[in-house]
C-alpha positions as CSV (number, residue, x, y, z in Angstrom):
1,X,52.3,154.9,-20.2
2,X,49.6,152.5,-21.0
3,X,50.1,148.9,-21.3
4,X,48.9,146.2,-23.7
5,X,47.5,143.0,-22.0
6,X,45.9,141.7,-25.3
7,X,49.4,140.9,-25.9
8,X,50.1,138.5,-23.1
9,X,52.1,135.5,-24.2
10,X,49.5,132.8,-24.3
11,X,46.7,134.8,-24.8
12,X,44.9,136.0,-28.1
13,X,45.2,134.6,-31.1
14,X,48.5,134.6,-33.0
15,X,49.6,135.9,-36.1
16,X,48.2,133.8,-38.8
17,X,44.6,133.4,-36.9
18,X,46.1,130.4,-35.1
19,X,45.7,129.9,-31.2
20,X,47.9,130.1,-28.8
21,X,48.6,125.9,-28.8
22,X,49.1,125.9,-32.5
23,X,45.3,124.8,-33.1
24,X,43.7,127.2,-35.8
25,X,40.7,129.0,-34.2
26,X,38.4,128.0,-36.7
27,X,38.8,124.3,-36.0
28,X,39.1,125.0,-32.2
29,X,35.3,126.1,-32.0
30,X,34.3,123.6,-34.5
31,X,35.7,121.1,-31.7
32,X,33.8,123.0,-28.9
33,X,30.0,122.9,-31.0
34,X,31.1,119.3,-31.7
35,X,31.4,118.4,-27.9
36,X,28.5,120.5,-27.0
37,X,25.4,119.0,-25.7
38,X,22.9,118.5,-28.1
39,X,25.2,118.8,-31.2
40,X,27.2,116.8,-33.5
41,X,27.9,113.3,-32.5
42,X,25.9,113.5,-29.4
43,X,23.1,114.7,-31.4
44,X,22.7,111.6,-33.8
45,X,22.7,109.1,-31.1
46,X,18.6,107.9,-29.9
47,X,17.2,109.7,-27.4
48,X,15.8,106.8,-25.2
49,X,14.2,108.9,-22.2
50,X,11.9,110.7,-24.5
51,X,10.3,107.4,-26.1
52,X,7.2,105.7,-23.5
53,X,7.9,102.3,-21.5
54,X,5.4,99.7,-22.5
55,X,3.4,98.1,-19.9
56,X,3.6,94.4,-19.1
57,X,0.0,93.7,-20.6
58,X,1.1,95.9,-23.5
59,X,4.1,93.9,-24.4
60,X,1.7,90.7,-24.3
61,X,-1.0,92.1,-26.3
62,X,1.6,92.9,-28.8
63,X,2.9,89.3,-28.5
64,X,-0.8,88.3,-29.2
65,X,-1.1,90.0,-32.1
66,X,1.8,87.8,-33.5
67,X,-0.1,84.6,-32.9
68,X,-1.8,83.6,-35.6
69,X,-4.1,80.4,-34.8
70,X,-5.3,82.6,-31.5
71,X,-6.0,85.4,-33.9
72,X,-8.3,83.0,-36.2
73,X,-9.7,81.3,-33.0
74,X,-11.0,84.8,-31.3
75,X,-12.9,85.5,-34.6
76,X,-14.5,82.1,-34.9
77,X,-15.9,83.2,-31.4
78,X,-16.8,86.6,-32.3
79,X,-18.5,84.6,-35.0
80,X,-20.2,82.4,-33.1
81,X,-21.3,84.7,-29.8
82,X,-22.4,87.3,-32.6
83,X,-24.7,84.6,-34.0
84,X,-26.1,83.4,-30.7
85,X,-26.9,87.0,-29.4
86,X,-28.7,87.8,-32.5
87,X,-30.3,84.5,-33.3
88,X,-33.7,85.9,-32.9
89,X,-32.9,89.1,-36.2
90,X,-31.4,86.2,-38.1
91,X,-32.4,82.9,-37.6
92,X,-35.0,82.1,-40.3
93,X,-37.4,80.1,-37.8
94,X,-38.3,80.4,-34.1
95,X,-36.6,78.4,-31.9
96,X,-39.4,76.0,-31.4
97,X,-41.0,76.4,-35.0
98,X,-42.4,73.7,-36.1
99,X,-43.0,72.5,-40.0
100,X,-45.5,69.8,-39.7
101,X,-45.3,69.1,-43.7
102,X,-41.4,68.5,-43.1
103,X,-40.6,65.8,-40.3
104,X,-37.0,64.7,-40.2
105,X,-36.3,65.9,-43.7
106,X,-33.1,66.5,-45.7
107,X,-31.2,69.8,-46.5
108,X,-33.8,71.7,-49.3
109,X,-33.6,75.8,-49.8
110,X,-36.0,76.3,-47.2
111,X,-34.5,74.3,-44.1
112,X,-30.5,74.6,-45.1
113,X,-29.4,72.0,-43.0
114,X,-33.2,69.9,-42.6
115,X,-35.5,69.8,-39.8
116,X,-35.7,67.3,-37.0
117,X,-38.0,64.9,-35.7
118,X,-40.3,67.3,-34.4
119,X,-40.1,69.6,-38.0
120,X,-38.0,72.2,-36.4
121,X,-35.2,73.7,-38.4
122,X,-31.9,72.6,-37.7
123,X,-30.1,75.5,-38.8
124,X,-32.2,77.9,-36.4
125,X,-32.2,75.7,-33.6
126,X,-28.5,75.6,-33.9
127,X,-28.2,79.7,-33.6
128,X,-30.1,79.2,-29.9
129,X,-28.5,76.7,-28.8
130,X,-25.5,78.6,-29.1
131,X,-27.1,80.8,-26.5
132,X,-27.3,78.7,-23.7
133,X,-24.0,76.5,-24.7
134,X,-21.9,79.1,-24.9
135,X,-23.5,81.1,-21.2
136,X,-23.0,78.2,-19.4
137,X,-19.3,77.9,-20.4
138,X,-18.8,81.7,-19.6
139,X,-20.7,81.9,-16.9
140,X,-19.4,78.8,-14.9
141,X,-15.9,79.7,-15.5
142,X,-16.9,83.7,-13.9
143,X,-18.4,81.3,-10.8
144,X,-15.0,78.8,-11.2
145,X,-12.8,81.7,-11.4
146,X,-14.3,84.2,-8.5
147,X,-13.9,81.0,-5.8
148,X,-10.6,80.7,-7.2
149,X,-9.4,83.7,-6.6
150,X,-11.3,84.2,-3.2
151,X,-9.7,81.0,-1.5
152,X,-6.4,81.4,-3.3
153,X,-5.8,84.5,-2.2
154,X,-6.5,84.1,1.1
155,X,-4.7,81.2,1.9
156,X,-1.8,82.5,0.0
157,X,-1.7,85.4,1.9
158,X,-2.6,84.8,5.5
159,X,-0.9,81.3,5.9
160,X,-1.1,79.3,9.3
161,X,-3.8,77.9,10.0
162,X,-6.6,79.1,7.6
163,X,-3.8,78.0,4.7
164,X,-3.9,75.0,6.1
165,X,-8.0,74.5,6.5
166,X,-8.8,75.9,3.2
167,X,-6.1,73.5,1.2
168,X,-7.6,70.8,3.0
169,X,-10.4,71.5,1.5
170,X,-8.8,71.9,-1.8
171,X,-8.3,68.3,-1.8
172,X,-11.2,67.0,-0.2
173,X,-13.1,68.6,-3.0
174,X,-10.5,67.5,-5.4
175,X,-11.2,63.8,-4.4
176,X,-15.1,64.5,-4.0
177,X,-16.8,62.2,-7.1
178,X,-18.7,65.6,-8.1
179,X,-20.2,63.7,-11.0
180,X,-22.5,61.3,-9.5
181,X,-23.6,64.0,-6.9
182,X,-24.7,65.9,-9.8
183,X,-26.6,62.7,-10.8
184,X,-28.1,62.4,-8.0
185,X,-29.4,65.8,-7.4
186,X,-30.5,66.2,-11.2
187,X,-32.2,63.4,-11.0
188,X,-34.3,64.0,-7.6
189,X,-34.7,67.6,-8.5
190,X,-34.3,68.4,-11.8
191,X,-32.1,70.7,-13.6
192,X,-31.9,73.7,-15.4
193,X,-29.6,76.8,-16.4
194,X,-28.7,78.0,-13.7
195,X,-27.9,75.1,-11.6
196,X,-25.9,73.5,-14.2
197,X,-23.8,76.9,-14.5
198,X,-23.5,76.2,-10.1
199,X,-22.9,73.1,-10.1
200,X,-20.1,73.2,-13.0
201,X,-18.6,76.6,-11.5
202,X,-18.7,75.8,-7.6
203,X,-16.5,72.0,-8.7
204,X,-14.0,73.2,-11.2
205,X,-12.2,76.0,-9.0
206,X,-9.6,74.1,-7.0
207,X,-6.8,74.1,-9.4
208,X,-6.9,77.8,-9.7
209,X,-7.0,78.6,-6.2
210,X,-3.9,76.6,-6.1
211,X,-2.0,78.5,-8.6
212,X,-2.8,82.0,-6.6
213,X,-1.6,80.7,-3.6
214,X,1.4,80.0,-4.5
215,X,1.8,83.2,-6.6
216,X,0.9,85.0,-3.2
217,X,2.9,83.2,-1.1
218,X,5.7,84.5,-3.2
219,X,4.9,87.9,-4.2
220,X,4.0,88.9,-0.1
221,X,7.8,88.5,0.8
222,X,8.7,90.9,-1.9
223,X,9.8,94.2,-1.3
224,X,6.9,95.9,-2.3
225,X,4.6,94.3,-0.4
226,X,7.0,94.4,2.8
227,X,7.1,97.8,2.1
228,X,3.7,98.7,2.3
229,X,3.0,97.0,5.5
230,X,5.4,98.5,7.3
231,X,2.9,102.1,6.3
232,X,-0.1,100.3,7.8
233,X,-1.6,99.8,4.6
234,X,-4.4,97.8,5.6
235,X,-4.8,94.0,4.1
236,X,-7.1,94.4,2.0
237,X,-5.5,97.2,-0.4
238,X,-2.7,95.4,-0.6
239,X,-4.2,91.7,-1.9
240,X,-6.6,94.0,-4.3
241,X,-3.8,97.1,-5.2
242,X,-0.6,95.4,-5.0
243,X,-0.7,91.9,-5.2
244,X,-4.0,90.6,-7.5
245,X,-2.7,92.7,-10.6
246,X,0.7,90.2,-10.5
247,X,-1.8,87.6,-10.8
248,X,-3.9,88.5,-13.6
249,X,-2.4,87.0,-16.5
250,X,-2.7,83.1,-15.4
251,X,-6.8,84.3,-14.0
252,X,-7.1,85.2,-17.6
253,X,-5.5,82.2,-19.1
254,X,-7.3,79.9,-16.3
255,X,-10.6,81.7,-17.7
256,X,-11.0,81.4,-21.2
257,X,-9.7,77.4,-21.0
258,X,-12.3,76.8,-18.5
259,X,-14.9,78.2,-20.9
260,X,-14.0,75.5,-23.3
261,X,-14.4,72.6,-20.8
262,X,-17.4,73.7,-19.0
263,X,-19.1,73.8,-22.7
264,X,-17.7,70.4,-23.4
265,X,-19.1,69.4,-19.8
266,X,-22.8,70.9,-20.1
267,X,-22.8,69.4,-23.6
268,X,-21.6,66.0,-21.9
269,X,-24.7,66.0,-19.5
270,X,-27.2,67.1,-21.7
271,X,-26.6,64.0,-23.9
272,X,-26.7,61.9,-20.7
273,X,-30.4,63.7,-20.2
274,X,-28.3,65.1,-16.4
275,X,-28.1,68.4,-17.7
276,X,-30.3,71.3,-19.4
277,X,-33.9,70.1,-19.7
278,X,-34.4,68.6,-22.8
279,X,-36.8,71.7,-24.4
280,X,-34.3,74.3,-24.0
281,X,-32.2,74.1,-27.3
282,X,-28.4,73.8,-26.6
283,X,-25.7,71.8,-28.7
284,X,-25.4,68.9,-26.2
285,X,-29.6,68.5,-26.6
286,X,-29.5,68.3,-30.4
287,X,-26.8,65.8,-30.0
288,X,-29.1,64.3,-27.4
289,X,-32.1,64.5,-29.7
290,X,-30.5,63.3,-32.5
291,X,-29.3,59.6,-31.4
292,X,-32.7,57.9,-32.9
293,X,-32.2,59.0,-36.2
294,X,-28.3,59.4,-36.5
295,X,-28.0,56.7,-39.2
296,X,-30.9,58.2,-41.6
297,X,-30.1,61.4,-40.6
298,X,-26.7,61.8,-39.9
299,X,-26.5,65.7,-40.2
300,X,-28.9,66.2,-37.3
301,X,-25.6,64.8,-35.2
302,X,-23.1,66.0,-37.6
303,X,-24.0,69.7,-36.9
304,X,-24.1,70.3,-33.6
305,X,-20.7,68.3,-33.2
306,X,-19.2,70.2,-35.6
307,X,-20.3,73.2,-34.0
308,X,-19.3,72.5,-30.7
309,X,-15.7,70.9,-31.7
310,X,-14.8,74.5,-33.9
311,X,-16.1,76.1,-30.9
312,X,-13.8,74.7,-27.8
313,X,-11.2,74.1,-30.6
314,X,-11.3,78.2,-31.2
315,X,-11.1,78.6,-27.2
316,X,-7.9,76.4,-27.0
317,X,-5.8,78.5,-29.8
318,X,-7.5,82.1,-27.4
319,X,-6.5,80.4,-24.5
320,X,-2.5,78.9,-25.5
321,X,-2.2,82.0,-27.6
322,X,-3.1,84.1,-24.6
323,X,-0.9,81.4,-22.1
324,X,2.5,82.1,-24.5
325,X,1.9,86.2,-24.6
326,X,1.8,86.5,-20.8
327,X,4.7,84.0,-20.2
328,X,6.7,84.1,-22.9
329,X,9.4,82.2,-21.3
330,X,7.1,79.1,-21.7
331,X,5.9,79.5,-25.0
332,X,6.8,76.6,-27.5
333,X,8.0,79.1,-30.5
């Protein structure tokens, strides 16, 4: 005698195709594909682990992109570095050309903007002097920033007593007259590129090395940075590896303003006749070279001053749009 266990009360479907609770079967598995993962509900909602993290420096470029005056002021210097490098293939006349049948003369098709007191065109003159005006700025703020970053970090890190020896002289160098030094010495020895670019970069690095120190002093207690000590990772690896790249956004922002001031500085001395030597053709010397004849010829001023003013004034929009993507927190907008 066989039996029938398909017939078990509770078990099977009943009569009718419903289940065993009253559900019909149909619906019952509809329920099941519904709950299932991957499908139904479960299915429409985002899938956030299969979509990338954005860096830090990402998020800020992105934030960059959004600002418009620092936007408008990077191409201005595109413009102008563009211009500088390849004065040579589009100046119309040599640096030191001279037009002996046009002395100090007015804007005319062949000299767009005039010549000066010498006959040289303006408007060439003004493509090279971009050269050196703008290398000094970037090049003393590469010299500003690698000190910077040198004493900052190792007084930030280290502490004790080489904290204290290097921050002292932090502020003796703060309250050093740098100025008539460099008056001195320019005037005894002479200037030229390169010292001007040393003497601007080796007294304008103080306040940066401030600012790393105190990012270091903070970031070495962290966990990270505990944690690889206690490995033996040497010193080194960890200021360069683990700490530096937390510091990066106010280097960069430190940078590109110093590049402004250090251009409005070399232009300063050149005008004072303390700066690059008067043949080498830079915005500060035009302005220099222009004071005799600045009431007949006002342009011979007016260009170079414009030039230099849309310059740092392009650097400053860079620099705060650059300033509000890596700190948002501080941004004014």
């Amino acid at each position: 005698m066989s039996v029938d266990t398909t017939s078990e009360p509770g078990v099977g479907p009943a009569p009718g195709g419903r289940s065993a609770a009253g559900v019909p079967a149909v619906r019952a598995a509809s329920v099941v594909a519904e709950t299932a993962p991957g499908r139904g509900l479960a299915a429409l909602a985002p899938d956030l682990t299969g979509r990338a993290a954005r860096s830090p420096f990402q998020l800020a470029l992105a934030r960059l992109r959004r600002a418009r005056l620092a936007i408008a002021g990077l191409v201005v210097i595109v413009l102008l570095t563009v211009m500088a490098i390849f004065a040579g293939a589009i100046a119309p006349y040599g640096e030191n050309e001279i037009d002996l049948f046009n002395i100090t003369a007015p804007p005319t098709a062949d000299h767009w903007l005039g010549t000066d007191e010498l006959g040289r065109d303006e408007l060439s003159r003004l493509m090279y002097g971009g050269r050196v005006s703008l290398l000094v700025g970037v090049a003393a703020a590469l010299v500003s920033t690698l000190i910077g970053i040198v004493v900052g970090a190792l007084s930030g890190y280290y502490g004790g007593w080489l904290d204290g020896v290097l921050m002292r002289l932090v502020d003796v160098m703060l309250a050093f007259p740098a100025i008539f030094l460099l008056l001195i010495v320019f005037s005894l020895r002479g200037s030229s590129v390169v010292s001007v670019i040393f003497f601007l970069g080796g007294f304008g690095w103080m306040w940066l090395a401030r600012v790393i120190r105190g990012e270091f002093l903070s970031l070495k207690a962290r966990e990270f940075a505990e944690a690889a000590r206690s490995v033996g990772v040497p010193d080194g690896r960890i200021i360069l590896r683990h700490l530096m790249p937390n510091v990066i956004a106010p280097i960069i922002v430190s940078t590109t303003l110093s590049i402004a001031y250090y251009m409005l500085a070399e232009a300063t001395l050149s005008f004072l006749g303390f700066g690059v030597p008067p043949g080498t053709p830079t915005w500060g010397n035009m302005l220099n070279s222009a004071r005799p004849n600045y009431t007949a010829h006002p342009i011979l001023a007016i260009t170079p001053g414009l030039t230099l003013t849309v310059a740092v004034l392009a650097i400053n929009f860079v620099g705060d749009g650059l300033r509000d993507a890596f700190d948002p927190r501080g941004s004014r907008g």
